[in-house]
py3Dmol code that shows the C-alpha trace and the ligand (Angstrom):
import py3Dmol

protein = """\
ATOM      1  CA  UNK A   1     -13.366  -9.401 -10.680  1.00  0.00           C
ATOM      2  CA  UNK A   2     -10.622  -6.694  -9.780  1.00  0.00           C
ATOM      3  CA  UNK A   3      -8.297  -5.975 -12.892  1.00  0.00           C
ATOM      4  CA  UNK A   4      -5.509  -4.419 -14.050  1.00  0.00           C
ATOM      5  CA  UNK A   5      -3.814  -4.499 -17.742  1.00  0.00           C
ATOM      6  CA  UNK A   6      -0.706  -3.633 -18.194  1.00  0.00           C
ATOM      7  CA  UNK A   7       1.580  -3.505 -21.655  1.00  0.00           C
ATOM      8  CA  UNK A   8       3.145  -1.210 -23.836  1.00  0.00           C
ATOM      9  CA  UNK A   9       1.308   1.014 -26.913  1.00  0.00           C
ATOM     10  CA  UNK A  10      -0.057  -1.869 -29.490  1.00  0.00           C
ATOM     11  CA  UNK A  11       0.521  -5.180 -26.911  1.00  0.00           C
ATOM     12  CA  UNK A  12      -3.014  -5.559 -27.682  1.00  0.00           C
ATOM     13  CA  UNK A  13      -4.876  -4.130 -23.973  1.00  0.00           C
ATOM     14  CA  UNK A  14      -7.386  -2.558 -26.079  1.00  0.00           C
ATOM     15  CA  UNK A  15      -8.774  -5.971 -27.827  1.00  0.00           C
ATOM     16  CA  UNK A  16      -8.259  -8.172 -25.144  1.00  0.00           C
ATOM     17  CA  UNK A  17      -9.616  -5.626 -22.657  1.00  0.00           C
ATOM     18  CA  UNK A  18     -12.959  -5.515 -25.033  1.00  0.00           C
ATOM     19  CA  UNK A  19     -12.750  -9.288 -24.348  1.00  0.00           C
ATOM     20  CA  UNK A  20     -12.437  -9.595 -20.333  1.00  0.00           C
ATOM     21  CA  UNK A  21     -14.982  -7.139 -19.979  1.00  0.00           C
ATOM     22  CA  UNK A  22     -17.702  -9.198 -21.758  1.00  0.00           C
ATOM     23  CA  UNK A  23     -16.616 -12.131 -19.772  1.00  0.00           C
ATOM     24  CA  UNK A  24     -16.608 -11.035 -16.646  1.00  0.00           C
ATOM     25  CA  UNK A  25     -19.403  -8.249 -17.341  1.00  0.00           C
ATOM     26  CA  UNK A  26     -17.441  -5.589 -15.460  1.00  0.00           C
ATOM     27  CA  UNK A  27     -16.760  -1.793 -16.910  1.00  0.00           C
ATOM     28  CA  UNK A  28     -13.572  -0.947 -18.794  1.00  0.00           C
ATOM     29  CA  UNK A  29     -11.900   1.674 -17.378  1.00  0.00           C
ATOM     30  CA  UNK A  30      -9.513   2.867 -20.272  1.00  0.00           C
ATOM     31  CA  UNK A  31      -8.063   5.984 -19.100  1.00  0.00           C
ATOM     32  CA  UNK A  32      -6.814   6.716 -23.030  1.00  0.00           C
ATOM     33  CA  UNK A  33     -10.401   6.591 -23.821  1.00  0.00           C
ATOM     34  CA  UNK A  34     -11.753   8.321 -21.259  1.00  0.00           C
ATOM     35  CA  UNK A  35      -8.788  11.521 -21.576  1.00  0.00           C
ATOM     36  CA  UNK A  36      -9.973  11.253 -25.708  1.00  0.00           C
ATOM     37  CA  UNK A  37     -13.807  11.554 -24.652  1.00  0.00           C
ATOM     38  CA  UNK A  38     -12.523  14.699 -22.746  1.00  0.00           C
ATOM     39  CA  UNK A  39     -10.339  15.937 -26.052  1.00  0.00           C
ATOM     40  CA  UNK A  40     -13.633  15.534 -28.190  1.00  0.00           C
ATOM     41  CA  UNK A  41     -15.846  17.500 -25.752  1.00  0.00           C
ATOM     42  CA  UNK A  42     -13.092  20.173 -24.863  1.00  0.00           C
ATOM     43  CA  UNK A  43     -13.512  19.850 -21.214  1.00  0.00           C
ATOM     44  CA  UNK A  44     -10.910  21.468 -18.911  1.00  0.00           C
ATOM     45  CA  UNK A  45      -9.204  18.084 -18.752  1.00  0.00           C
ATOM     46  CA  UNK A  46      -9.366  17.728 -22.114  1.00  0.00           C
ATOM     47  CA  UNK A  47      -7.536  20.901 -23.728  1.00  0.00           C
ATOM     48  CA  UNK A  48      -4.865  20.203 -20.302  1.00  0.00           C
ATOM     49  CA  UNK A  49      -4.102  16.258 -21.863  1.00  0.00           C
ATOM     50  CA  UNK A  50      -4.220  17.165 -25.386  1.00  0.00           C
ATOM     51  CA  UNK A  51      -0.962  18.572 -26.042  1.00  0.00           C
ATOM     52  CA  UNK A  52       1.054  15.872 -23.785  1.00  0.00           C
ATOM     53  CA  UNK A  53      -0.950  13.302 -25.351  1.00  0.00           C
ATOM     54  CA  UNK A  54      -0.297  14.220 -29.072  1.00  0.00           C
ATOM     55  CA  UNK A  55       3.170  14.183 -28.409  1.00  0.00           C
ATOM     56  CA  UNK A  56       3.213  10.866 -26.306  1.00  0.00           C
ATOM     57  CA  UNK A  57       3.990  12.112 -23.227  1.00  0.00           C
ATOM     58  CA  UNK A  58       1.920  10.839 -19.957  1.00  0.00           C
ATOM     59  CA  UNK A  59      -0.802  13.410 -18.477  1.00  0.00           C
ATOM     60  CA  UNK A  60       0.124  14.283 -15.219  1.00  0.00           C
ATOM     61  CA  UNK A  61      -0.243  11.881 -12.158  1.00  0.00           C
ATOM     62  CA  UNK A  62      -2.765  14.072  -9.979  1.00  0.00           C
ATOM     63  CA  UNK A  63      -4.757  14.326 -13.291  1.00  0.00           C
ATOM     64  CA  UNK A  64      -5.476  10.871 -14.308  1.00  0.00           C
ATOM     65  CA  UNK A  65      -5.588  10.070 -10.502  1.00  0.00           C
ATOM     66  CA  UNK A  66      -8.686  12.554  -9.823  1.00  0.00           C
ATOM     67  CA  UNK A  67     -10.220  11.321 -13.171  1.00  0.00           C
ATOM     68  CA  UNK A  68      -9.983   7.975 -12.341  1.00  0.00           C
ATOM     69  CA  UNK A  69     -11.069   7.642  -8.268  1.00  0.00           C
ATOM     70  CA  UNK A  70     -14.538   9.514  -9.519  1.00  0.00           C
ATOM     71  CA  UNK A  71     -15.034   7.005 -11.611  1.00  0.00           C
ATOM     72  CA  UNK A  72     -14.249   3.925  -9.210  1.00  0.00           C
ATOM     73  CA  UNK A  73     -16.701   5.813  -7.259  1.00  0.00           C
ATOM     74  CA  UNK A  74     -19.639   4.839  -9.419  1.00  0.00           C
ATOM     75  CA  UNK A  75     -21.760   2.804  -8.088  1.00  0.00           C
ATOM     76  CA  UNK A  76     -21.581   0.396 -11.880  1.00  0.00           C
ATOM     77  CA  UNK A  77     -17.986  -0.372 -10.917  1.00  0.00           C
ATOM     78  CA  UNK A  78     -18.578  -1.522  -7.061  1.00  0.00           C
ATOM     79  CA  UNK A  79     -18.830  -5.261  -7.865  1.00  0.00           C
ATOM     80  CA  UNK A  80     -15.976  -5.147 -10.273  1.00  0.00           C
ATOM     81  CA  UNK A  81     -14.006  -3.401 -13.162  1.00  0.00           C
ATOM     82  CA  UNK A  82     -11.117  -3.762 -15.448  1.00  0.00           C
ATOM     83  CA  UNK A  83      -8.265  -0.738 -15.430  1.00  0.00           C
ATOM     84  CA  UNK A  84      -6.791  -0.437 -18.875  1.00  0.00           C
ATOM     85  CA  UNK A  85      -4.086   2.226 -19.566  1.00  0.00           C
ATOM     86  CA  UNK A  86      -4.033   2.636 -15.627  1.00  0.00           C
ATOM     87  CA  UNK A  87      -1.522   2.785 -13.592  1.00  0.00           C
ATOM     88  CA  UNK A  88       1.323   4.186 -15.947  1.00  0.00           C
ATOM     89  CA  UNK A  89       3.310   5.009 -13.098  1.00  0.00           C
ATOM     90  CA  UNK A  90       4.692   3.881  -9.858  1.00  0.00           C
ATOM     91  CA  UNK A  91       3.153   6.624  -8.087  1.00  0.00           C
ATOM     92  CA  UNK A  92      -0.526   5.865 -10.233  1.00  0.00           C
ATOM     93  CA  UNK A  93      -0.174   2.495  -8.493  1.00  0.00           C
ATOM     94  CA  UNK A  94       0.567   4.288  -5.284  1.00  0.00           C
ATOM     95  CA  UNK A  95      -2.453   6.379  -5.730  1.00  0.00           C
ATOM     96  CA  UNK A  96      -4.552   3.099  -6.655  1.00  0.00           C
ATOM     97  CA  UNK A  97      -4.094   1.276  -3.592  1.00  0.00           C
ATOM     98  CA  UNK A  98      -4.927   4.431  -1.607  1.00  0.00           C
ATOM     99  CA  UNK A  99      -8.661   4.587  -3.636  1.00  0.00           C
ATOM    100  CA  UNK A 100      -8.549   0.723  -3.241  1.00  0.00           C
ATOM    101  CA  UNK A 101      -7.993   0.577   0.317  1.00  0.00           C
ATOM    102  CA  UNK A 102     -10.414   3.480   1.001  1.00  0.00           C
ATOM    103  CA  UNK A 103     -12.855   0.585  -1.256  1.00  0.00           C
ATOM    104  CA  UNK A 104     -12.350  -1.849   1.277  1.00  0.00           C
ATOM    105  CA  UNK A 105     -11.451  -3.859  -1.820  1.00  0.00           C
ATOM    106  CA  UNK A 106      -8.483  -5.186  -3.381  1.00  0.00           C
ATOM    107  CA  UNK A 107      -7.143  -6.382  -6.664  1.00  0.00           C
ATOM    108  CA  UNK A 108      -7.466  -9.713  -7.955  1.00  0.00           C
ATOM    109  CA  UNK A 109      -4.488  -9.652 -10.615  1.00  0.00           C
ATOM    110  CA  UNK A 110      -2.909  -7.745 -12.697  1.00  0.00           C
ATOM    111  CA  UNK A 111      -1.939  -8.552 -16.170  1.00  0.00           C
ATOM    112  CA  UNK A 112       1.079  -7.964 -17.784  1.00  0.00           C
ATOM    113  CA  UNK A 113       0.875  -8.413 -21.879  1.00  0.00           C
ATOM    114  CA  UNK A 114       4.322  -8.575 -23.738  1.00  0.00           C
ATOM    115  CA  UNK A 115       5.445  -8.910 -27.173  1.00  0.00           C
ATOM    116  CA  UNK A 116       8.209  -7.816 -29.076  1.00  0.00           C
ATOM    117  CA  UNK A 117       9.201  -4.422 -30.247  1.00  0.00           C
ATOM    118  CA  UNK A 118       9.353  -5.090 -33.744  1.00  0.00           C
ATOM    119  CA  UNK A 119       6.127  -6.224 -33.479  1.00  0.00           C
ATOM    120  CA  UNK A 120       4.646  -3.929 -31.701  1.00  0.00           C
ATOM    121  CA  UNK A 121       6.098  -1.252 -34.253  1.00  0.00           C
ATOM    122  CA  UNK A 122       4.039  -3.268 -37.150  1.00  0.00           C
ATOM    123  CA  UNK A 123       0.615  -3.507 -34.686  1.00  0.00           C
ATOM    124  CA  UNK A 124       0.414   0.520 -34.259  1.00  0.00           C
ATOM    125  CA  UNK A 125       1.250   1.985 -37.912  1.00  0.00           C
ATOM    126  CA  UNK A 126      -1.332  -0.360 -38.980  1.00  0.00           C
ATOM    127  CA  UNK A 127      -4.047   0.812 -36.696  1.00  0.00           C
ATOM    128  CA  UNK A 128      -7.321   2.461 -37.380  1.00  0.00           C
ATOM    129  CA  UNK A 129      -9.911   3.587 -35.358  1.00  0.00           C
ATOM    130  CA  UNK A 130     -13.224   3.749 -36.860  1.00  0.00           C
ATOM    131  CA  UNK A 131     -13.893   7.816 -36.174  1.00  0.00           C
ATOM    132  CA  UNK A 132     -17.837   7.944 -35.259  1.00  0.00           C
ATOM    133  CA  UNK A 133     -18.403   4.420 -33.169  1.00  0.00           C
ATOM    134  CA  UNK A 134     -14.454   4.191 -31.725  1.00  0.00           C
ATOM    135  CA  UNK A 135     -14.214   0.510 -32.670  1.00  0.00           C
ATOM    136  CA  UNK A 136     -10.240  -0.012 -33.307  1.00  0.00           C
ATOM    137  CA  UNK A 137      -8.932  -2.562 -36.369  1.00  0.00           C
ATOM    138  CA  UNK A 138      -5.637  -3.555 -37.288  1.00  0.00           C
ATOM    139  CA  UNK A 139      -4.777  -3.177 -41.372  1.00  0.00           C
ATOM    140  CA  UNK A 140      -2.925  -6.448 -40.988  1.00  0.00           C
ATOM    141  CA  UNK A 141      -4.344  -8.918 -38.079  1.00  0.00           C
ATOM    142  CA  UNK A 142      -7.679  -7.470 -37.343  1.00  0.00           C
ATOM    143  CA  UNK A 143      -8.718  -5.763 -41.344  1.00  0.00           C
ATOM    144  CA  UNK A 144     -12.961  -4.605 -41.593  1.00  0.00           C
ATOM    145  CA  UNK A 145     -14.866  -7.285 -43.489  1.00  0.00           C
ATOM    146  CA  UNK A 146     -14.943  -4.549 -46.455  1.00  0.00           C
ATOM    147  CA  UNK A 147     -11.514  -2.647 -46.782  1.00  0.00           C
ATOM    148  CA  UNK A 148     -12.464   1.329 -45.312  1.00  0.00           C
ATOM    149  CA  UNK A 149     -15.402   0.414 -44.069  1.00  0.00           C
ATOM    150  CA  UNK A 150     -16.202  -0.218 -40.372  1.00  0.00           C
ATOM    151  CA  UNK A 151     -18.082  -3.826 -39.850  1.00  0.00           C
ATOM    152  CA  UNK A 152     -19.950  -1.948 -36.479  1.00  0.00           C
ATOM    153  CA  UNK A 153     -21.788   1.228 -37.840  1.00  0.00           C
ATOM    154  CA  UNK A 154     -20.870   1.469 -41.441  1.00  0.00           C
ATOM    155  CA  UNK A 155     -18.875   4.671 -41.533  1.00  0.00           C
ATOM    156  CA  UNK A 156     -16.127   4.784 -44.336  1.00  0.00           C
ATOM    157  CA  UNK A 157     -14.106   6.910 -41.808  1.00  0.00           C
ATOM    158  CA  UNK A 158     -11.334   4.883 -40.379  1.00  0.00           C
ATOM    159  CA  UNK A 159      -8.538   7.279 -39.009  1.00  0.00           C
ATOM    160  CA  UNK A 160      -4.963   6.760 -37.781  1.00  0.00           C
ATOM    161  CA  UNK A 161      -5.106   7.937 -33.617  1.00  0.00           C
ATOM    162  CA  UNK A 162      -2.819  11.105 -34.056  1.00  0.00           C
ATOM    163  CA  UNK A 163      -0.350   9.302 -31.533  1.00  0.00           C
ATOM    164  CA  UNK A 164      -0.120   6.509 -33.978  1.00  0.00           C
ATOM    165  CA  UNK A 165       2.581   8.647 -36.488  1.00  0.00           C
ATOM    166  CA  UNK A 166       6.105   7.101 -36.915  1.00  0.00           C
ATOM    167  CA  UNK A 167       7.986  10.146 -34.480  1.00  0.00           C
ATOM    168  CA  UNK A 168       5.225   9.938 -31.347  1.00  0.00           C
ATOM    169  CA  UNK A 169       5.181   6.129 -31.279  1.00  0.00           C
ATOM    170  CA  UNK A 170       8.583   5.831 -30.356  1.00  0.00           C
ATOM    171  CA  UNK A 171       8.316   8.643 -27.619  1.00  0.00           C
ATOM    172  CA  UNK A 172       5.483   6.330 -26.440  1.00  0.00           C
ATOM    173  CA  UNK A 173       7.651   3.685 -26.323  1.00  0.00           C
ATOM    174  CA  UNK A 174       9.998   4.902 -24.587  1.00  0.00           C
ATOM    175  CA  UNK A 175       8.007   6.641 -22.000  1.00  0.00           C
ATOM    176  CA  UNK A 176       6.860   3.279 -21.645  1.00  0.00           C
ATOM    177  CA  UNK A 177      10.630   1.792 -20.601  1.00  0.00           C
ATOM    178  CA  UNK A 178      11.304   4.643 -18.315  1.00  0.00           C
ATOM    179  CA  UNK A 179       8.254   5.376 -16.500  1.00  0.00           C
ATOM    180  CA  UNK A 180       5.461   2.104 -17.172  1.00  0.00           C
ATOM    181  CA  UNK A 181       8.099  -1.334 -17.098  1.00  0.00           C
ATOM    182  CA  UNK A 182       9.046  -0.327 -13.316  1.00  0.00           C
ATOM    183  CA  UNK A 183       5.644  -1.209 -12.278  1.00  0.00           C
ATOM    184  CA  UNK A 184       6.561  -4.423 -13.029  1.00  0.00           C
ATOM    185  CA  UNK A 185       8.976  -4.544  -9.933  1.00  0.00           C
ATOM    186  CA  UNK A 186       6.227  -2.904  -8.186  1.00  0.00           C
ATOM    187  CA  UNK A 187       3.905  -5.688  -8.022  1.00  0.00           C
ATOM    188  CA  UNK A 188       5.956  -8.821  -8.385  1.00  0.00           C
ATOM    189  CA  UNK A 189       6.149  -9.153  -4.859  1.00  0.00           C
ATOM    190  CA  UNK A 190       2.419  -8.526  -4.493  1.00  0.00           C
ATOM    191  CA  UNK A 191       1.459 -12.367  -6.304  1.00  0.00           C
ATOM    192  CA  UNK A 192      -1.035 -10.665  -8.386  1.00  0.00           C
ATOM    193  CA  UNK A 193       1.295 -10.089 -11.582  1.00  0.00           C
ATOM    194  CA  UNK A 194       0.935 -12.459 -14.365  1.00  0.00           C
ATOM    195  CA  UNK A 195       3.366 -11.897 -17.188  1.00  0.00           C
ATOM    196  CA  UNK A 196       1.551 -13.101 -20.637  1.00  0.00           C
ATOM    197  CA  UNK A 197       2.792 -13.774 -24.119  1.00  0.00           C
ATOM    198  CA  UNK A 198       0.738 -11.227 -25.738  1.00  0.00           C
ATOM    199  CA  UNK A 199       1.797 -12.487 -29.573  1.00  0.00           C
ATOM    200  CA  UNK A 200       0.045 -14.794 -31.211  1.00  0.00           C
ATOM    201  CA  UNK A 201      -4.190 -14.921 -32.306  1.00  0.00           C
ATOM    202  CA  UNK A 202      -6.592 -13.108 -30.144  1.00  0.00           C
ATOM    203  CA  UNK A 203      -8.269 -16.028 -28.768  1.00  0.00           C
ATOM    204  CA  UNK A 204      -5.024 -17.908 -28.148  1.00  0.00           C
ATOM    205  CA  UNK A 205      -3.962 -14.524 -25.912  1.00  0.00           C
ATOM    206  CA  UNK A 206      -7.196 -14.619 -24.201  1.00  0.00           C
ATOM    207  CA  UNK A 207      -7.333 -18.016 -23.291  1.00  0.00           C
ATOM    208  CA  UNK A 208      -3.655 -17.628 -21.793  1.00  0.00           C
ATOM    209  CA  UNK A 209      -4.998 -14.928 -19.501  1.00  0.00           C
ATOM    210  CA  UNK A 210      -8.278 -16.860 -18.391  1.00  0.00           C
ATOM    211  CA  UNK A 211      -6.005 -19.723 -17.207  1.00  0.00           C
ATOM    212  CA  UNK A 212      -4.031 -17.544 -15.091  1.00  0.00           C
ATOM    213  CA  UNK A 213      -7.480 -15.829 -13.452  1.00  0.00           C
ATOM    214  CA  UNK A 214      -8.798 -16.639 -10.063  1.00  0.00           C
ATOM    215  CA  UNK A 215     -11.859 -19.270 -10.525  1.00  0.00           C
ATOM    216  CA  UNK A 216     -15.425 -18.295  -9.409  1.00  0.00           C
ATOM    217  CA  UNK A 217     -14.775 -14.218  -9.576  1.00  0.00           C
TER     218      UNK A 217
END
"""
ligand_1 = """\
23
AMP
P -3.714 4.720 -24.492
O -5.012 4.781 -25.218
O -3.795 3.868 -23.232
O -2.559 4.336 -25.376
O -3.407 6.217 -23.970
C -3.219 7.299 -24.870
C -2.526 8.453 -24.184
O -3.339 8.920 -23.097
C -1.186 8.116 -23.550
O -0.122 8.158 -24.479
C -1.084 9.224 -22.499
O -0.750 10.460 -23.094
C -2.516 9.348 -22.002
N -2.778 8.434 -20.865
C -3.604 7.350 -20.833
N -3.584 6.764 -19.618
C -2.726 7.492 -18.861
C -2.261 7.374 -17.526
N -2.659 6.385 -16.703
N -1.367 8.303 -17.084
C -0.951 9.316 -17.874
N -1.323 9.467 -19.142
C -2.214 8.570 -19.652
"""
view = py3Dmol.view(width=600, height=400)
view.addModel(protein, "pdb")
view.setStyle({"model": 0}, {"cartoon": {"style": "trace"}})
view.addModel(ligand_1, "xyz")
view.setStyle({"model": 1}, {"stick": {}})
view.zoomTo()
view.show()
């Protein structure tokens, strides 16, 4: 199975990406994770992406694109992967088909998650990302099973992501609007887009997206 997710900061691409991957057993490709692996280890990359990224503004195209064609080169993501966070922009897309092509292999859908602004407002000030195993909660829909305290390795560390404050979020959205939405138009006529109701429980969401998915993949 060939994926792509697609929604603005907080639609939920993160948790429901966790859960495609595990059902389809295919890597998760989450270009924010992989550009704050390179911010952690200080890589060239890295200290280039930090300063856009802390002010929620997109690293550039040629950037991401490099980072993410070595990847798709790996032999683990031959029979199959899920693109989270990737493309952001028309030209990303552009640059996709180009790797896919050069593949011999093409997408199977892409998903589109959607919820409301004011929603997605609440969803990212009350995130918190556990700071030594990465696993993400949500203060109100998703809380630890004790209050500070991450249920996967026990650390009491659970930070705000620094692009979480108030003032970058709504940079982040609006990059979103300007440069992310018009992919939307980009692949409409390709069949592959579904468009999902991404409010509402977890399970709920991912059911919605199975039924849209190609059978047998
Ligand atoms: P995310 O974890 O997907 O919300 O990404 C966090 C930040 O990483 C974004 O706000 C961007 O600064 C950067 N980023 C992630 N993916 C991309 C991409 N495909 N193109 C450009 N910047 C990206």
């Amino acid at each position: 199975m060939r994926l792509v997710l697609i929604g603005p900061p907080g639609v939920g691409k993160g948790t429901q990406g966790q859960r495609l991957i595990e059902h389809f057993k295919i890597p998760h490709v989450a270009t924010g994770d992989m550009l704050r692996a390179h911010v952690r280890e200080a890589s060239d990359l890295g200290k280039r992406a930090q300063a856009v990224m802390s002010k929620g503004n997109l690293v550039p195209d040629e950037l991401i694109q490099e980072m993410v064609a070595t990847r798709l080169r790996e032999p683990a993501t031959h029979e199959g992967f899920l693109l989270d966070g990737f493309p952001r922009t028309v030209p990303q897309a552009v640059g996709l088909a180009i790797i896919l092509e050069r593949m011999d292999v093409q997408l199977d859908a892409i998903i589109a998650l959607e919820v409301r602004q004011e929603i997605l407002l609440t969803r990212l000030t009350a995130r918190r990302t556990c700071a030594h195993c990465g696993t993400v909660y949500n203060l109100v829909i998703q809380p630890p099973k004790i209050m500070g305290k991450c249920d996967n390795c026990g650390s009491g560390e659970l930070v705000q992501r620094e692009d979480d404050q108030p003032e970058t979020i709504n940079e982040r959205m609006e990059v979103y609007n300007r440069q992310t939405a018009p992919l939307l138009s980009y692949y409409r006529p390709t069949g592959l887009l579904h468009e999902i109701d991404g409010d509402g429980p977890v399970e709920v969401i991912f059911q919605r997206i199975l039924a849209v998915l190609p059978a047998g993949k």
